[in-house]
N, C-alpha and C positions, 0 to 999 in steps of 0.2 A: 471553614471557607469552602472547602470541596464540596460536603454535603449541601449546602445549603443551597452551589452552583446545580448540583444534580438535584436537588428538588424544585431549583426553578425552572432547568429545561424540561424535567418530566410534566410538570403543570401544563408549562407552552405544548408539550406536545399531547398532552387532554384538550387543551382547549382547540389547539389544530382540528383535531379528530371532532372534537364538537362541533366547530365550525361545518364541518365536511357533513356531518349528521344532518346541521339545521340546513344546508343546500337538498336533501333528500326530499321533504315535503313539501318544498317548492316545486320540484319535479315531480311529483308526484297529481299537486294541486295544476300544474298545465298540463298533465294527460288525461288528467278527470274531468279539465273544463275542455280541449277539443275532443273528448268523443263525447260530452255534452253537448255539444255545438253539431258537429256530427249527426247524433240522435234527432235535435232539434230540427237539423235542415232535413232527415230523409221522414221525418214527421209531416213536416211541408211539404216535400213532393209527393208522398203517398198523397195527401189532399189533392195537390192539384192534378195528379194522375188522374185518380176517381174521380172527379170532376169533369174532366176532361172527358175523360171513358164515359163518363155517363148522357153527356149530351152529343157523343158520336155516334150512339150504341142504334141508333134506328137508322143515320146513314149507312154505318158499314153493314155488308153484307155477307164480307170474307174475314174469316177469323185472323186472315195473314196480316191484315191492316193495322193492326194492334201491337206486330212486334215490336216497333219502339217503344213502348213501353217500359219495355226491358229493360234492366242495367245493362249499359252500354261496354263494348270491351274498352281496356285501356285507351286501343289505338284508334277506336269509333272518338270517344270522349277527346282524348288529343287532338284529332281533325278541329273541334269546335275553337280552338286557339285559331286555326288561319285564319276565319272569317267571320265576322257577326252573322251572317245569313248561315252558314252553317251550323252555328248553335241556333237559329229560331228555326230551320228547315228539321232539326229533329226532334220530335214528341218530347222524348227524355228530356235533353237539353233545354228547350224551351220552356218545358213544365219545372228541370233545375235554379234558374235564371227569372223564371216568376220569384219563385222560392227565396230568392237571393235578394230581390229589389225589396218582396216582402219586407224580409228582418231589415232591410234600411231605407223603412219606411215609405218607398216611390212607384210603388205596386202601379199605379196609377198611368204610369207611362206606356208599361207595356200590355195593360189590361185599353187603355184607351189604342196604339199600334194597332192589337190586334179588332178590335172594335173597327176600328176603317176598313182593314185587311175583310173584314166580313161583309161590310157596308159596300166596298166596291164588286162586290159580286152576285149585292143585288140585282134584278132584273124585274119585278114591279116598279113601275112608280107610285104607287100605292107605300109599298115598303119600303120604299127609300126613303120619302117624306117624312113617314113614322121613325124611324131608322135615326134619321138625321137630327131628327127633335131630340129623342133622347142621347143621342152621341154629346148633343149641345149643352142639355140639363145636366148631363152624367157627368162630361167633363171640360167644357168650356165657358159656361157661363159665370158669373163673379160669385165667390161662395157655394161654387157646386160643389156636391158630396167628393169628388174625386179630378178635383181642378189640376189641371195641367197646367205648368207653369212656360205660358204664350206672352209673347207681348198684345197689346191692346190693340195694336191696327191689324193684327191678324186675328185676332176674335174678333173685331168690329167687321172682317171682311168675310167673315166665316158665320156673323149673323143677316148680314145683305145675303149672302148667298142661300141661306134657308127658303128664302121667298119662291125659289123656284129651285128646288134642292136636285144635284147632279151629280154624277160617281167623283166628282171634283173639287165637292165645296171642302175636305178636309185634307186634302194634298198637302197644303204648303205646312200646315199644324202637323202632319204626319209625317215630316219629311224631318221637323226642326226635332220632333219626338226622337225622331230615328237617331238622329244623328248624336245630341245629347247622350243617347243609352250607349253608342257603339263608343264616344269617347271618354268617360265616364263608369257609367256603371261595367259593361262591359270588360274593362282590363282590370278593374277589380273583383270583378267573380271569377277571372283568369287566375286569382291570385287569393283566392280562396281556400278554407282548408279540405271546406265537400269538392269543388273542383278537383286540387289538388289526388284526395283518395281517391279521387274517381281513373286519376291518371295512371296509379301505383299498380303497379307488375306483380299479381298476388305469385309468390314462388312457388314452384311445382314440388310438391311431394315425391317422396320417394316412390310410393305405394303408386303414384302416378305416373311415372319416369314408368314403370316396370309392366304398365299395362298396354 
């Protein structure tokens, strides 16, 4: 009876131990898929850096203009939590946060934002007209390649205003754009796992302490 009691707790405790085994490649398989995710997002941002880089590259004229570019420090990247305008006022950041609408799928918001943001600083009216046509094909008209989701009396009032196009025909669309991203998408790239690394306090080395 003894023996038979000590070979059934020995079993229980193989299986115990097994049990605790099979939790290892669980763990294992969620550190391999966030620095897959990880990898994934700063694949994105290298894109939208160089992109970006590339059709700045004839305005700037001081190499200094480029430093956001940079990976940001912890405490630069932290700032971008207090405010939405202070993640799209930084290169990094805003090239981040493209990145981020990308993989869910709504690119479209903040590719059309900044499309206004350029359009109001027109100064032909020559380019503005041109400007405004394609801002309208691009992403307001019904079935455009990168439709924004408006209501109909503000694309109906954003097509009347074409006819005589002004720094103002996309105000109210870019205002509804804005704010959607800031309550929405916004605190969930706050809550991100690239935001997050972005936050994280790399620890100082020894070899560093000592220099």
């Amino acid at each position: 009876m003894q023996s038979a009691l000590l070979l059934a707790v020995r079993h229980g405790g193989r299986t115990e131990r097994g049990g605790r085994r099979r939790s290892e490649p669980e763990e294992a398989d969620k550190s391999r898929m966030k620095r897959t995710i990880i990898k994934d997002w700063k694949t994105r941002l290298s894109y939208f850096l160089q992109n970006s880089s590339s059709s700045n590259k004839r305005k700037s004229k001081k190499a200094g203009k480029h430093r956001n570019y940079f990976r940001p420090s912890p405490e630069e990247a932290q700032l971008w939590s207090e405010a939405f305008d202070e993640l799209l006022a930084n290169k990094y950041g805003l090239a981040a946060f493209r990145a981020f609408l990308k993989s869910e799928f709504c690119e479209e918001n903040i590719e059309f934002w900044l499309a206004c943001e350029d359009f109001k600083k027109t100064k032909s009216p020559q380019k503005l007209t041109l400007k405004a046509k394609k801002i309208y094909n691009d992403f307001i008209e019904k079935e455009a390649p990168k439709e924004i989701n408006i209501d109909f009396q503000t694309k109906n009032m954003i097509a009347q205003n074409l006819q005589e196009a002004t720094h103002t025909c996309f105000s109210v669309a870019q205002k509804r754009v804005y704010s959607l991203m800031e309550n929405n998408s916004y605190p969930r790239f706050l809550e991100s796992e690239f935001y997050q690394e972005l936050c994280k306090k790399t620890p100082i080395s020894r070899a560093a302490q000592g220099t």
